[in-house]
C-alpha positions as CSV (number, residue, x, y, z in Angstrom):
1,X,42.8,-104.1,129.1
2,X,39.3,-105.5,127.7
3,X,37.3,-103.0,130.2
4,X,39.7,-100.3,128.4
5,X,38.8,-100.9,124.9
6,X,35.5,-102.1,125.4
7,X,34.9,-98.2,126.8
8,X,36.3,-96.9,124.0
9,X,34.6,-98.2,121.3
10,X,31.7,-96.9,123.2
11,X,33.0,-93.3,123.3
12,X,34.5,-93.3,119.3
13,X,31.1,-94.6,117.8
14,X,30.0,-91.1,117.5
15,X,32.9,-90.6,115.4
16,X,33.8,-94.2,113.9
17,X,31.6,-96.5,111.6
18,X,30.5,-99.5,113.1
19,X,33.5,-102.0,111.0
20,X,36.1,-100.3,113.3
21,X,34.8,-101.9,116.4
22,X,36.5,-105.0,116.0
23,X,39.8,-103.8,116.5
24,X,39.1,-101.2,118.7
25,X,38.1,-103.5,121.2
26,X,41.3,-106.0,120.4
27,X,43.8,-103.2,120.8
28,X,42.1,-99.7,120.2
29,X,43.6,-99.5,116.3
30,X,41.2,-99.2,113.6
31,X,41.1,-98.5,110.0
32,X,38.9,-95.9,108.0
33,X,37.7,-95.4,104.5
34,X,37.8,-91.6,104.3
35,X,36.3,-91.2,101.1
36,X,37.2,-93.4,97.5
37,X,40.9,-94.1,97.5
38,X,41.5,-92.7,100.4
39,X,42.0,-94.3,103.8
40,X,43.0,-93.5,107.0
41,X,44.5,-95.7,109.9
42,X,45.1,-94.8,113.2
43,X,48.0,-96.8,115.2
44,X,48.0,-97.5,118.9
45,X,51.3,-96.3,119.9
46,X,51.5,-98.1,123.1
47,X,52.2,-101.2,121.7
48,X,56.1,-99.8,121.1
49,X,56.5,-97.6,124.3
50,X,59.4,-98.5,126.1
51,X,57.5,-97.6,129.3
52,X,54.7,-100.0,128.5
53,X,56.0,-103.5,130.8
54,X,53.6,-105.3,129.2
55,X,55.8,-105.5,126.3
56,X,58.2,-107.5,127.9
57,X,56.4,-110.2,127.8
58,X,55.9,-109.7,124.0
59,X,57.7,-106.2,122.3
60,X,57.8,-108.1,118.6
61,X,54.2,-107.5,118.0
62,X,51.5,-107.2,120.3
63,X,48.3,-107.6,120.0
64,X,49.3,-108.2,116.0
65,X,49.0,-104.4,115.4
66,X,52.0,-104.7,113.1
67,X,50.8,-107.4,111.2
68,X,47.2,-106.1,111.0
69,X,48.8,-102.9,109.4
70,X,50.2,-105.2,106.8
71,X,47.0,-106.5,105.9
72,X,45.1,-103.0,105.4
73,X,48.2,-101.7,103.5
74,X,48.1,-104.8,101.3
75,X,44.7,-104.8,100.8
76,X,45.0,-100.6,100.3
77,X,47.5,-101.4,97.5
78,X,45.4,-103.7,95.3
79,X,42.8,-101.7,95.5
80,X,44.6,-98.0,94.5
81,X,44.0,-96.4,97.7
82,X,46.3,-93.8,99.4
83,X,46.8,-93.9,103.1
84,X,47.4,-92.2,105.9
85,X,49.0,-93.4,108.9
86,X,47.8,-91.5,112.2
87,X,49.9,-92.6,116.1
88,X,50.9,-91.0,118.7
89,X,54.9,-91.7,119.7
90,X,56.8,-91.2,116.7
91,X,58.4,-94.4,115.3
92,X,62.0,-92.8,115.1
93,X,61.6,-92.0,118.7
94,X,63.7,-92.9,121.6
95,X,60.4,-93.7,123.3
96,X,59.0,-96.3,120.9
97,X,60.9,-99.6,121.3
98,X,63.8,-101.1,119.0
99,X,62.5,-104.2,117.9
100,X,58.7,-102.9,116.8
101,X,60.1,-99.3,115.1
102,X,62.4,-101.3,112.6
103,X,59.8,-103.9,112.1
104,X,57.2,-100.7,111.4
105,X,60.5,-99.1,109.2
106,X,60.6,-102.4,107.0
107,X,56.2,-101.9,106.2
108,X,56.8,-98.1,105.7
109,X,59.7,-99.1,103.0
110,X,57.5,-101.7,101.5
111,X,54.3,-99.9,101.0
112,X,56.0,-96.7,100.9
113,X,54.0,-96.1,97.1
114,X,50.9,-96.4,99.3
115,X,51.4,-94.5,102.8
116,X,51.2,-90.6,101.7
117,X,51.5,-89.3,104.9
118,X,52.6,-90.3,108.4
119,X,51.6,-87.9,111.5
120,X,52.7,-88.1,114.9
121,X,53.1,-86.0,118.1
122,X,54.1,-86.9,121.9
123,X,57.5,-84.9,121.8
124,X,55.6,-81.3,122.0
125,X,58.2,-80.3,119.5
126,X,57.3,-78.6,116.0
127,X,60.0,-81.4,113.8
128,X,59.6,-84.4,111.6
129,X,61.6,-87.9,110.6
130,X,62.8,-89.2,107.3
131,X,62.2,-92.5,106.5
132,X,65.6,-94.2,103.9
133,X,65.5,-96.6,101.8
134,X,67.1,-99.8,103.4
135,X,69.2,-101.0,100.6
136,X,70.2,-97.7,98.9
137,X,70.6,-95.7,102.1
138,X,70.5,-92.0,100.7
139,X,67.2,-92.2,99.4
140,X,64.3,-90.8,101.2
141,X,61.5,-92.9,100.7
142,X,58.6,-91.2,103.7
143,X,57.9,-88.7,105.7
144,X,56.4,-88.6,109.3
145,X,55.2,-85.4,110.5
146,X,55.5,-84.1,114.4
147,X,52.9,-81.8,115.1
148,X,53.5,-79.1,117.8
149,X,51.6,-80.0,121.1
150,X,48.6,-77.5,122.1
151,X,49.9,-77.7,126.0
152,X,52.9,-75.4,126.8
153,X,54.8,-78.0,128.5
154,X,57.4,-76.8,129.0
155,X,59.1,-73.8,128.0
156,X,57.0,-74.0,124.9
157,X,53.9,-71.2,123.5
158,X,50.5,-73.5,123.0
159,X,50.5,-74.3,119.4
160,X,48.7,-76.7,116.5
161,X,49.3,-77.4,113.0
162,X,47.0,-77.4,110.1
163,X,48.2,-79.8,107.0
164,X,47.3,-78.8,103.3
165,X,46.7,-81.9,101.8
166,X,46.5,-82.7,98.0
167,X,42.7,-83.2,97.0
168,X,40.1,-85.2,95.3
169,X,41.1,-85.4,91.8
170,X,41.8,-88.2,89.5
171,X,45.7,-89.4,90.4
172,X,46.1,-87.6,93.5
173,X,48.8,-88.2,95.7
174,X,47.2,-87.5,98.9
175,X,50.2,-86.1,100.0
176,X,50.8,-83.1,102.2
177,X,51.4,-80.4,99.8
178,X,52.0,-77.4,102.5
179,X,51.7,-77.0,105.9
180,X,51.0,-73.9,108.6
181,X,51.8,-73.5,112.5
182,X,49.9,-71.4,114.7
183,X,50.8,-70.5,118.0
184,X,49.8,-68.2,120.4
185,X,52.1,-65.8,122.5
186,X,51.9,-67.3,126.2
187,X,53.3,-64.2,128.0
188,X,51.9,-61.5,125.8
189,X,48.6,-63.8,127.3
190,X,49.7,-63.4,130.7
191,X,50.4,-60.5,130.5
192,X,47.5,-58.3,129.1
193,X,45.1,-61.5,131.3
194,X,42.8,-61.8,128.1
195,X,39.8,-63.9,128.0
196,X,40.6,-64.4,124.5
197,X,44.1,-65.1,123.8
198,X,45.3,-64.4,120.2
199,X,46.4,-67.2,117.8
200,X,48.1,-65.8,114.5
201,X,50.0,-68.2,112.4
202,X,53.6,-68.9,113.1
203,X,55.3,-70.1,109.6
204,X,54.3,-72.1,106.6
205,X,56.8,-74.7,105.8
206,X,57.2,-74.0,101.7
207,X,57.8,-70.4,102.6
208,X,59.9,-70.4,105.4
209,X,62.4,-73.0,104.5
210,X,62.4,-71.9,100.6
211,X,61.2,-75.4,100.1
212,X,59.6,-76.4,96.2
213,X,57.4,-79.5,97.7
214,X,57.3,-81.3,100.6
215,X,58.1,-84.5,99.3
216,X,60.5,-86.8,101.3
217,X,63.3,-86.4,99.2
218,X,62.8,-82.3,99.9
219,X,62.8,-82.3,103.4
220,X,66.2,-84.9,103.4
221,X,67.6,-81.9,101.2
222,X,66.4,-79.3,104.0
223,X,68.7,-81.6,106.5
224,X,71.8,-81.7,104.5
225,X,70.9,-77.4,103.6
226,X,70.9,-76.7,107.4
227,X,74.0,-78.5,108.1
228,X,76.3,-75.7,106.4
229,X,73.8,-72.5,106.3
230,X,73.0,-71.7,110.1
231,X,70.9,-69.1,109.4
232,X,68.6,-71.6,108.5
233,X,68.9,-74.1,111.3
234,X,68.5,-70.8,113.7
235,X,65.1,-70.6,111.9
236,X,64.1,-74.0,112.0
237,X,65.2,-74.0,116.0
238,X,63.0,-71.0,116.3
239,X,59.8,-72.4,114.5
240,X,61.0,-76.0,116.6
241,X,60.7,-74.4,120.0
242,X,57.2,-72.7,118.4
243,X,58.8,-69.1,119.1
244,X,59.2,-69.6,122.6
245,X,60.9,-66.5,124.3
246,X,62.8,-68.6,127.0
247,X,64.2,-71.6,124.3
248,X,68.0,-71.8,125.4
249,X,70.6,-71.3,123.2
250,X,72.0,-74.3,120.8
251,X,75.8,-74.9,120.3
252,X,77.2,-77.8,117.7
253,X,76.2,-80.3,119.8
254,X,72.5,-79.4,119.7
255,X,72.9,-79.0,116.4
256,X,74.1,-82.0,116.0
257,X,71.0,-83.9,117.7
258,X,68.3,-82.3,116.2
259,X,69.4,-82.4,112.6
260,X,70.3,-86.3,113.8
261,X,66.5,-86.3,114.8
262,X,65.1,-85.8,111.5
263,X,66.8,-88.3,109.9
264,X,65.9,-90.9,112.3
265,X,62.7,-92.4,111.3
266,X,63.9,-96.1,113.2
267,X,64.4,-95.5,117.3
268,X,67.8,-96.4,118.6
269,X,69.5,-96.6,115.4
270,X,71.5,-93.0,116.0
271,X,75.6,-94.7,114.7
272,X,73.9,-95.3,111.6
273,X,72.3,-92.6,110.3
274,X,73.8,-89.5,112.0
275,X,77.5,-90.0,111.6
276,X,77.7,-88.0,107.9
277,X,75.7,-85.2,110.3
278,X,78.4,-84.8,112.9
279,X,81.0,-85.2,110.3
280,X,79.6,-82.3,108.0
281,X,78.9,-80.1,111.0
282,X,82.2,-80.7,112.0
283,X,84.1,-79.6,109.1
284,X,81.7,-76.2,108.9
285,X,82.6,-75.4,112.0
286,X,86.5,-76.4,111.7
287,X,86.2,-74.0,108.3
288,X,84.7,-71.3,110.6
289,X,87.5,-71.5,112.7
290,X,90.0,-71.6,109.7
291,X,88.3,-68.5,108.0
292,X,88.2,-66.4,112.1
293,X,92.0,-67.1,112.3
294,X,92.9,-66.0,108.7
295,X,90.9,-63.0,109.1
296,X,92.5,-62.2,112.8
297,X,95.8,-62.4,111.6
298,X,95.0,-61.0,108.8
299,X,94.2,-57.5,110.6
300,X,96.7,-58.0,113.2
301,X,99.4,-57.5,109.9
302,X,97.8,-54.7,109.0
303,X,97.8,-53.2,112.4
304,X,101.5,-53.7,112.3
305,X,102.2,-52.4,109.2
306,X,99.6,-49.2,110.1
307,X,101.2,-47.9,113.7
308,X,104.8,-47.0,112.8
309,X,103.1,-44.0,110.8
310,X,100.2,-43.3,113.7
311,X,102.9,-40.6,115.2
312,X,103.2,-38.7,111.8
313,X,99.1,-38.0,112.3
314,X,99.7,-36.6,115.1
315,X,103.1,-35.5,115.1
């Protein structure tokens, strides 16, 4: 892969300072000093991709990505800094393998003062993951966000997302403090065949989800809220699919997935941290059912109790 990276670090020196070519040309990760206190560092993703065969002859840690990360979130620590973490796959994802996402999990816990934002894409998908505490399991401790994907693949409008980020002041948190989708309408495109298709702006997550900050702990409490109000969840589906006019319907199951989804910030560790999902799901929609039968044979007594006097109307 040396001919790879080698290239690359040609192509990113327009955009990178010369103390990122090191790693670029090891395994195409680098790190980034944004401006004072804040820093940026930008994964290689492949280095957890189940459909990478390399990894089988090494999936703990190749190319020491993981343990570089350590380093620059170490050395990020001492010095005050705030980072950002920047990859492709999403950690939490199916995609990304077993033994490097829980190994990445355990850093994220660790430095978890330090990393104020975590952004991913590859599924296309407008959702996020929570990242819990590992001994005291119902504490969020991070968030990683998964922007919507530009290509319509498949079934989806084009869309991007733009983050609002807290800014340069003494104490800042660096963290995302609001964020905004825009999409634009792929068959009103095709339809009218403009050269300039219209973008207009989707949803803003504090306003749409009647959120008061976007901190981890908020968007665990947006999970557990769309569990029992479904008028929510038929939102977030909507703004999840990016509007699309051709997203299929979503029964219990579905439900089930998704909201399992965003609270799965370690891949292939589903038993653990979706069972109280299913569970509450379950018991809304068995209290549904409860309420539909009450309310059936409710009307059917009064139906019985209202025909003998039907032939005196119209007697």
């Amino acid at each position: 892969m040396d001919w790879l990276y080698d290239e690359l670090d040609l192509l990113w020196r327009r955009w990178l300072p010369d103390s990122t070519s090191p790693t670029v040309r090891k395994g195409a990760f680098y790190s980034v000093l944004v401006s004072p206190g804040f820093r940026m560092l930008s994964l290689n993703m492949n280095y957890c991709n189940n459909k990478n065969w390399w990894l089988l002859l090494n999936s703990t840690d190749p190319a020491q990505e993981l343990q570089w990360l350590v380093y620059e979130l170490q050395s990020a620590e001492l010095k005050g800094e705030k980072v950002h973490i920047l990859g492709h796959i999403p950690p939490g994802h199916s995609d990304c393998l077993k033994v490097w996402s829980h190994n990445y999990y355990r850093i994220v816990n660790r430095y978890e003062a330090t990393i104020a934002g975590q952004f991913f894409g590859h599924t296309h998908f407008d959702e996020y993951e929570v990242f819990y505490d590992e001994v005291y399991r119902g504490r969020a401790s991070s968030i990683a966000y998964i922007g919507p994907s530009v290509t319509p693949y498949y079934g989806l409008n084009p869309g991007y997302r733009i983050y609002h980020v807290d800014g340069n002041y003494a104490g800042t948190s660096r963290m995302v403090v609001d964020h905004e989708t825009w999409i634009m309408d792929l068959q009103e495109a095709n339809r009218h065949n403009v050269d300039s298709p219209r973008w207009y702006r989707l949803y803003t997550a504090r306003e749409a989800f009647r959120m008061p900050s976007l901190t981890p702990q908020d968007w665990d409490h947006l999970v557990h809220r769309m569990t029992y109000d479904d008028n929510l969840f038929q939102t977030y589906y909507k703004y999840y699919w990016k509007a699309s006019p051709v997203r299929p319907s979503c029964d219990a199951d579905c439900k089930k997935r998704l909201l399992c989804d965003l609270k799965s910030g370690r891949s292939n560790d589903r038993k653990l941290t979706c069972q109280e999902i299913e569970e509450r799901i379950d018991s809304t929609k068995k209290s549904s059912s409860w309420k539909t039968w009450l309310f059936n044979g409710v009307s059917v007594l009064a139906l019985g109790f209202t025909l003998p006097h039907l032939p005196a109307l119209f007697g």
